[in-house]
C-alpha positions as CSV (number, residue, x, y, z in Angstrom):
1,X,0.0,0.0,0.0
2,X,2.7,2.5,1.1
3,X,4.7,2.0,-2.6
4,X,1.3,2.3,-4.7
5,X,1.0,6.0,-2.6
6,X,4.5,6.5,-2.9
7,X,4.4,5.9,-6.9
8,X,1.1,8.2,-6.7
9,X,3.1,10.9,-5.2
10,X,5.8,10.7,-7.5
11,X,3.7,10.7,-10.9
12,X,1.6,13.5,-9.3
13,X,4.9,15.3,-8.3
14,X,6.3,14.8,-12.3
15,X,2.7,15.9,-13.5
16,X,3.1,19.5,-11.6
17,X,6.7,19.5,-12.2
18,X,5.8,19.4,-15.8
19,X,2.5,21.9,-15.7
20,X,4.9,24.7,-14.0
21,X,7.3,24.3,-16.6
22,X,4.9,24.9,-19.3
23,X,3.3,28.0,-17.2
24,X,6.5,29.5,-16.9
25,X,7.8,29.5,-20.1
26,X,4.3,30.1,-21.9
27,X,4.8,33.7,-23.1
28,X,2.6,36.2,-22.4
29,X,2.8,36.9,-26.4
30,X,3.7,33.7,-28.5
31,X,5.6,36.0,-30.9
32,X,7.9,37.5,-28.7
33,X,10.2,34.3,-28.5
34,X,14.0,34.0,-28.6
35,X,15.8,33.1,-31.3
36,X,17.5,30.0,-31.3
37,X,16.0,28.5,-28.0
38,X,12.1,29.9,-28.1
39,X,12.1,31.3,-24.7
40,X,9.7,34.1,-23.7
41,X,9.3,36.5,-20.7
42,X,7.4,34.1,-18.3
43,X,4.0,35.3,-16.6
44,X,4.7,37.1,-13.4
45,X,8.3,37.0,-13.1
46,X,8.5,40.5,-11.2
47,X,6.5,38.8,-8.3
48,X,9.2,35.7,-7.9
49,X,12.0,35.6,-5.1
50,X,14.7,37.6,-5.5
51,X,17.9,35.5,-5.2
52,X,20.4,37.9,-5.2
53,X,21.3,41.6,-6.6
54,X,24.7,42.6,-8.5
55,X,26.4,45.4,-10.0
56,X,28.0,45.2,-12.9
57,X,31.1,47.3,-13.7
58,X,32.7,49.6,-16.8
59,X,31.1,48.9,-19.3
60,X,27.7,48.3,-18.7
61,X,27.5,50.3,-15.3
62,X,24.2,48.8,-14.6
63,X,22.5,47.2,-11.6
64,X,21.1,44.0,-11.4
65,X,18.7,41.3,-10.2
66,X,18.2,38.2,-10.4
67,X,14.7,36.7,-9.2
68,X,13.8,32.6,-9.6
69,X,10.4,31.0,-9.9
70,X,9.9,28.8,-7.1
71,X,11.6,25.7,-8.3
72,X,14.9,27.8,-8.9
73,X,14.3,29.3,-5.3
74,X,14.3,26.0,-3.8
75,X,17.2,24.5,-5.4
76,X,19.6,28.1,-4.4
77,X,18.1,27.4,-0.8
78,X,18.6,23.6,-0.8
79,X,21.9,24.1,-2.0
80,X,21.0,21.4,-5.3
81,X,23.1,20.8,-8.2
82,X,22.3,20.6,-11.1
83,X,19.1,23.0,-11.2
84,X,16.1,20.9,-12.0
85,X,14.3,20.9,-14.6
86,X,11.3,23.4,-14.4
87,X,13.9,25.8,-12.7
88,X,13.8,29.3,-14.4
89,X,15.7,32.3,-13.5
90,X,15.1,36.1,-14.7
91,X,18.1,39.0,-14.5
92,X,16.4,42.5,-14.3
93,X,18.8,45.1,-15.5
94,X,19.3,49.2,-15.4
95,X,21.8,51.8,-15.8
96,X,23.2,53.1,-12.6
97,X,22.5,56.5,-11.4
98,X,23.3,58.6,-8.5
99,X,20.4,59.4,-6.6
100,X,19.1,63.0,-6.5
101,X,18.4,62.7,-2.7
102,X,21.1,61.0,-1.5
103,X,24.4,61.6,-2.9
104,X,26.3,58.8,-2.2
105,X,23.5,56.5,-3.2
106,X,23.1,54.8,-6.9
107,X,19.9,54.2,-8.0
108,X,18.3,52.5,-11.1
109,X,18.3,54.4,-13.7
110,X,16.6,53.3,-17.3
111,X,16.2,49.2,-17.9
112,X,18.3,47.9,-20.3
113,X,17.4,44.1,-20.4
114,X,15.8,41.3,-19.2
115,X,17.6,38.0,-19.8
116,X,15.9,34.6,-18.5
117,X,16.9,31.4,-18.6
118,X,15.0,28.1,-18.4
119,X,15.7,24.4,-17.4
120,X,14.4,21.8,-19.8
121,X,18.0,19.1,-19.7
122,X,16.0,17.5,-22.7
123,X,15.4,20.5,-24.6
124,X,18.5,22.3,-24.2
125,X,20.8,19.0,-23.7
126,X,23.3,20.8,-26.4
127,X,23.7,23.9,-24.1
128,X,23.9,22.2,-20.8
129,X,19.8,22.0,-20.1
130,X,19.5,25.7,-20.2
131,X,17.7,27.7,-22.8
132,X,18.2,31.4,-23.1
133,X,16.7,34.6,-23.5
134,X,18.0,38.4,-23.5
135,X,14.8,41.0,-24.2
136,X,15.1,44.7,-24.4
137,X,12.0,47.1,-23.9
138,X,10.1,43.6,-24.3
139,X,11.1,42.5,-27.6
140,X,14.0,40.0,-28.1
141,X,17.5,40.9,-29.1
142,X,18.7,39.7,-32.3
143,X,20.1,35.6,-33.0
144,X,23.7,37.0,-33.0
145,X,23.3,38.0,-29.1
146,X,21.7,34.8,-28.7
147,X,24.4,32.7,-29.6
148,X,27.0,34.3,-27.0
149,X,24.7,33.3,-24.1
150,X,26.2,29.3,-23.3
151,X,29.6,29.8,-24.5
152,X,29.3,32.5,-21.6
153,X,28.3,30.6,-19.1
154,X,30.1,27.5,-20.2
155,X,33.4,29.2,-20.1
156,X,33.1,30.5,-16.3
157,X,30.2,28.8,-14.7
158,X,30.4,24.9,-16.0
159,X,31.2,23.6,-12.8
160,X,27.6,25.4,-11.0
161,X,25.2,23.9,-13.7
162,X,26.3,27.2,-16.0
163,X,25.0,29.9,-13.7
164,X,26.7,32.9,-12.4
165,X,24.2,34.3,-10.1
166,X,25.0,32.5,-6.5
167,X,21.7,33.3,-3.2
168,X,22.3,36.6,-1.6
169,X,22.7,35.6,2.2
C-alpha cells in the first residue's frame, strides 16, 4: 500500500513539475520568443523571489537582479546541483545612477534588459539544459546576441550547472 501511494506521489509530483514548466515559459505573447532556444518572458516574473542583486562594472555600469520561480528558489536554498528541470531564472537590468536625494546613493536608472533562462535538460541538452533569453524594452534581441549566451556561461560557470548568479545571504 505504502509503494502504490508513494508511486502516486511521484507521478503526481512529475505531472506538476511538468504543468509549471509549461506555465513558466508560456509567453505572455507567443511571438515574442527568442531566437534559437524559443524562450519568452514568463508570466509574473517580477513577483518571484529575489535570489540575489549585482552590480556590474565599466562597461555596462548597470545594476542587477536576479529573481527565480519557485523551483529555482528552492534548489539556491537547498543548496541542489544541477538545477532541476522546471527551474527558471530572470536577471532584471538598469543603468546606474546617482540618486538625487542621497548623494552617495546609486539608484536604477533606465532598464536595459531582461535576460531569462529556463531548465528543460531534454530540450536544451546541447547547451547544458538551459535555454536562453536576452529581451530589451520587451522585444527580443537579435540571433547574434543569442548565440553568446552558453559559451558565456560555459566558459566560467560549467562547474555550478552554468550559472553565475550564487543566493544573496
Amino acid at each position: 500500500m505504502r509503494a502504490m501511494h508513494a508511486s502516486l506521489l511521484a507521478t503526481a509530483a512529475g505531472s506538476l513539475a511538468i504543468a509549471a514548466l509549461a506555465l513558466a515559459t508560456e509567453p505572455a505573447d507567443k511571438g515574442l520568443v527568442s531566437p534559437i532556444y524559443g524562450v519568452s518572458l514568463p508570466h509574473g516574473y517580477r513577483q518571484w523571489e529575489v535570489i540575489a542583486p549585482a552590480m556590474e562594472g565599466a562597461p555596462l555600469d548597470e545594476l542587477r537582479v536576479v529573481v527565480g520561480n519557485a523551483t529555482a528558489a528552492r534548489a539556491y536554498r537547498s543548496h541542489t546541483l544541477p538545477f532541476p528541470d522546471g527551474s527558471v531564472l530572470v536577471k532584471l537590468a538598469w543603468k546606474q545612477k546617482p540618486s538625487p536625494e542621497f548623494a552617495p546613493a546609486t539608484i536604477p536608472g533606465a532598464a536595459t534588459t531582461v535576460q531569462v533562462m529556463v531548465k528543460d535538460a531534454r530540450r536544451y541538452a546541447a547547451t547544458g539544459g538551459w535555454g536562453f533569453g536576452r529581451f530589451i524594452d520587451g522585444k527580443p534581441a537579435d540571433e547574434a546576441q543569442h548565440r553568446t549566451c552558453f559559451a558565456c556561461h560555459q566558459a566560467r560557470v560549467k562547474g555550478h550547472d552554468f550559472v553565475f548568479t550564487r543566493l544573496a545571504p
